[in-house]
N, C-alpha and C positions, 0 to 999 in steps of 0.2 A: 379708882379703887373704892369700893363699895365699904362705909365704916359700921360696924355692926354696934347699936348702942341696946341698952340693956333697961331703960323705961325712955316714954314717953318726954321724960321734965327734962331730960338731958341737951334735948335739941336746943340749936341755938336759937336765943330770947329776939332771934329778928325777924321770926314766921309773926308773921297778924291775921291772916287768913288759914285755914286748915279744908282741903277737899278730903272729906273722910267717906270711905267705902262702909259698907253693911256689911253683907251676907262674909260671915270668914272674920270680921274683923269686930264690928261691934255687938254681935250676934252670931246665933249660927242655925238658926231658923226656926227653934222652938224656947229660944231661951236669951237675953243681953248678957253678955258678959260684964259680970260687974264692975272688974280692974279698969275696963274700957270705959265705961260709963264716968269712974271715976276721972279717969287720966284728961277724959276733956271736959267734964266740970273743971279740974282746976288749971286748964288752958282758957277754959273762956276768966276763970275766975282773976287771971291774971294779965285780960283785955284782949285775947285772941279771940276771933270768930271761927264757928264751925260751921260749915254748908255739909251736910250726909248728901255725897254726890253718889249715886246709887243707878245701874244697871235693872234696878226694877221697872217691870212692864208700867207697872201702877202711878196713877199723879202723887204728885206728892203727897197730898191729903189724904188718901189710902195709907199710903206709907207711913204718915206719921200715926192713923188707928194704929196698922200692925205692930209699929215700936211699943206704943203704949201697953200692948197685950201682950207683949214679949217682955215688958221692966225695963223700957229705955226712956228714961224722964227728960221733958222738955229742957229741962234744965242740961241736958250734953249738949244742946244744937240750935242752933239759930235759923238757919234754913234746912230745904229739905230740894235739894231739882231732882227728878229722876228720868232715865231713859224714857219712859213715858212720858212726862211730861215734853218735853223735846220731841217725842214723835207724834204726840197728838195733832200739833200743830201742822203739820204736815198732812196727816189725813183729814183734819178739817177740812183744811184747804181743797180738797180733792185732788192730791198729786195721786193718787192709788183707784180713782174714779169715786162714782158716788154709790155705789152695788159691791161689796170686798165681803168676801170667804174669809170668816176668822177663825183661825186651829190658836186654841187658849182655852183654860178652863173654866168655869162661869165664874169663880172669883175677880179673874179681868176684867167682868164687864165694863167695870167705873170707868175704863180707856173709852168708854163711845159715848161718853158724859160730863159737860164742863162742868166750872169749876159750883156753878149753881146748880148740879145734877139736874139739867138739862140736857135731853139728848140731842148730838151732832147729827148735820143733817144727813146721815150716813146712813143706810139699812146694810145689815148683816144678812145675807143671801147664800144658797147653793153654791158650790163651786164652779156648777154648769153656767150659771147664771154673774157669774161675779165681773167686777171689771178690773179689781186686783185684788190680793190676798193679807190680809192684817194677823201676823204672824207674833202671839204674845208668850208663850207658850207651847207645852204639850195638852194635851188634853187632860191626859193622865197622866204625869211625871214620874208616878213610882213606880209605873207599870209599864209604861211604854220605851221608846228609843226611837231614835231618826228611822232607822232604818222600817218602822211602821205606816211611816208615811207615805213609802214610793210611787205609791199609786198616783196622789194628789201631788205629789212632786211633778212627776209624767205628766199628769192632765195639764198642772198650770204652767210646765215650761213649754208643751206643746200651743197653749193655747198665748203665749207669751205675755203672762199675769205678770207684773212686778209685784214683788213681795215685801212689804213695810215689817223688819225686825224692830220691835220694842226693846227688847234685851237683848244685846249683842255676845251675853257669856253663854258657852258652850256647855259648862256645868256649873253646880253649885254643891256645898253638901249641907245637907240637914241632918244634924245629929251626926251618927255615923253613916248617914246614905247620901252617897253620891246619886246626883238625879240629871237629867238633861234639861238644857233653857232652850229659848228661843231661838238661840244665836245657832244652837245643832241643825234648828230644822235649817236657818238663811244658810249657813255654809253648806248642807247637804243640795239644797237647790241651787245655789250658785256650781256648785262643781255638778250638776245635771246640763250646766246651760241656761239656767236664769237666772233673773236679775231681781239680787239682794240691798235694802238699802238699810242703813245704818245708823241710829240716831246716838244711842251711848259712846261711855267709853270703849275702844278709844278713840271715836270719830270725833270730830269737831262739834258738830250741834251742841252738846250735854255740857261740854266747858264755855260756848257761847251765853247760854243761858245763863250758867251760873254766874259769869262776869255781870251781866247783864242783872239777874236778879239784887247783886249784891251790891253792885253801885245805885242800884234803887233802893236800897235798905240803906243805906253807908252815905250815900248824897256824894259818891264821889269812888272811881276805880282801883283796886288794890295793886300797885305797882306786882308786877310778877316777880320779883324777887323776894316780895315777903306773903308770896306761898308756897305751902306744901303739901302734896299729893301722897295720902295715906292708903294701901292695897294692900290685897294680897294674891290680887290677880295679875303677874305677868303681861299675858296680852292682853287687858286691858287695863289696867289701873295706873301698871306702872309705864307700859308703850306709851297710854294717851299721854301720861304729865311728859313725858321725855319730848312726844309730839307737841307738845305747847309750850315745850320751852321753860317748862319748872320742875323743881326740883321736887324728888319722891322719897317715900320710907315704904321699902316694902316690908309686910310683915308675914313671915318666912313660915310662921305659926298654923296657915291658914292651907290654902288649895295643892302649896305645895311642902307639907310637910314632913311627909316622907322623902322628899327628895333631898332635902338639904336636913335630914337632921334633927330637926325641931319638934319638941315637946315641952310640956309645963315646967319639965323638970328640965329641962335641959335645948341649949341649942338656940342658934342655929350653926350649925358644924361650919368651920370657916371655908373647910378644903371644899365641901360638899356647895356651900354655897355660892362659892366661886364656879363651880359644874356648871349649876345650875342656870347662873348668869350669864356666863360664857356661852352656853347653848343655845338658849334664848338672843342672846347680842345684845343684851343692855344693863346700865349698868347703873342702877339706881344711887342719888346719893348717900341713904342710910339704908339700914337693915332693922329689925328688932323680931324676936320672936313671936309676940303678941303688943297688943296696943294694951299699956299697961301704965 
């Protein structure tokens, strides 16, 4: 049974670790919500770490610019891993070849640039000419939809490009617009017959990392039982923590809040949120309306 709590400080004092979501939760992509902002100052302020484990294409170092331009002060967060950073790695490497067709908008570029903006030895090519596809993005977000891409979907499943997804979410909303991610175009081309790979939540990479990050920060690994996985993404925030084996709050406030209910003033509706759970098949340890 899923316990719905009503702030942030209620949770029990034996989390030390916190995997906190972005988009939905500490922001909403043109503004930080302030209660959020607050709620983990005074979790770190009372010896908890925060890592913003985030589904952004971007390194983390991107991300931490965009917080700061949004009003999200260093002082919420200690680390930052993002789906980006976990899939960089992987196309460095040249799993995706060394010639990939990127559909992303030039704000991505910093994905083909270590951490010394330095560029990877990767060249961005034609799709005729590619060896795989580096998938961050739409183009246009506000204006487009999967269904824009059919064309380049057909070429590269005919030509059998695997495609590296940076963000694995299918949407996000900014403001009041819902927009599509990356995760639209990978699922549209896996159900064509190609081959989508996966670096965020909820796949394994993006929690490897952060383990990894943060026992190099910490000089030692945070038992899984005093973390907790903060969303308000369903299939991904709260699948991946269930997939690893820790415990989640999802916050009902955010991707799906019409469905259960939830608003400033009110919610999240218990019957409704049970619906919602049940559908889905999972059944997070806590609930809350917003990260507050």
């Amino acid at each position: 049974m899923t316990e719905i709590i009503q702030t942030f400080d209620s949770i029990d004092r034996g989390y030390s670790l916190l995997y906190c979501d972005l988009w939905g939760c500490l922001h909403d992509g043109q503004c930080a919500f302030p209660e959020a902002v607050a709620a983990l100052e005074r979790f770190r302020a009372r010896g908890g770490r925060v890592v913003l484990l985030t589904n952004s294409p971007r390194p983390g170092r991107d991300v931490a610019v965009q917080l700061e331009g949004l009003g999200a002060p260093r002082s919420c967060y200690d680390l930052i891993v993002s789906s980006g950073d976990a899939a960089q790695a992987a196309m460095a490497a040249g799993q995706f070849g060394r010639r990939v067709y990127h559909i992303g908008p030039e704000r991505d570029l910093g994905f083909f640039r270590d951490d010394a903006g330095r560029p990877y030895d990767i060249e961005r090519v034609p799709l005729g000419e590619a060896e795989g596809i580096v998938c961050t993005g739409l183009f246009d977000d506000r204006a487009e939809t999967p269904a824009d891409y059919r064309a380049t979907i057909l070429e590269g499943k005919i030509r059998g490009l695997r495609l590296l997804c940076a963000n694995p979410d299918i949407v996000v909303d900014v403001g009041d617009l819902r927009i599509f991610c990356a995760g639209a175009i990978a699922a549209a081309y896996s159900e064509a017959g190609g081959q989508s790979y996966y670096f965020g939540k909820p796949h394994p990479p993006i929690y490897a990392l952060a383990r990894a990050k943060m026992a190099e920060m910490l000089g030692f690994e945070t038992p899984a039982d005093e973390i907790l996985c903060l969303g308000d993404g369903i299939a991904t925030d709260i699948l991946g923590a269930m997939g690893e084996g820790l415990d989640a709050l999802f916050v009902a406030g955010g991707l799906a809040a019409e469905e259960t209910g939830t608003s400033r003033a009110a919610g999240p509706d218990p019957a409704l949120l049970r619906t919602y759970l049940a559908a889905a098949r999972l059944a997070p340890k806590l609930a809350i309306a917003y990260l507050r």
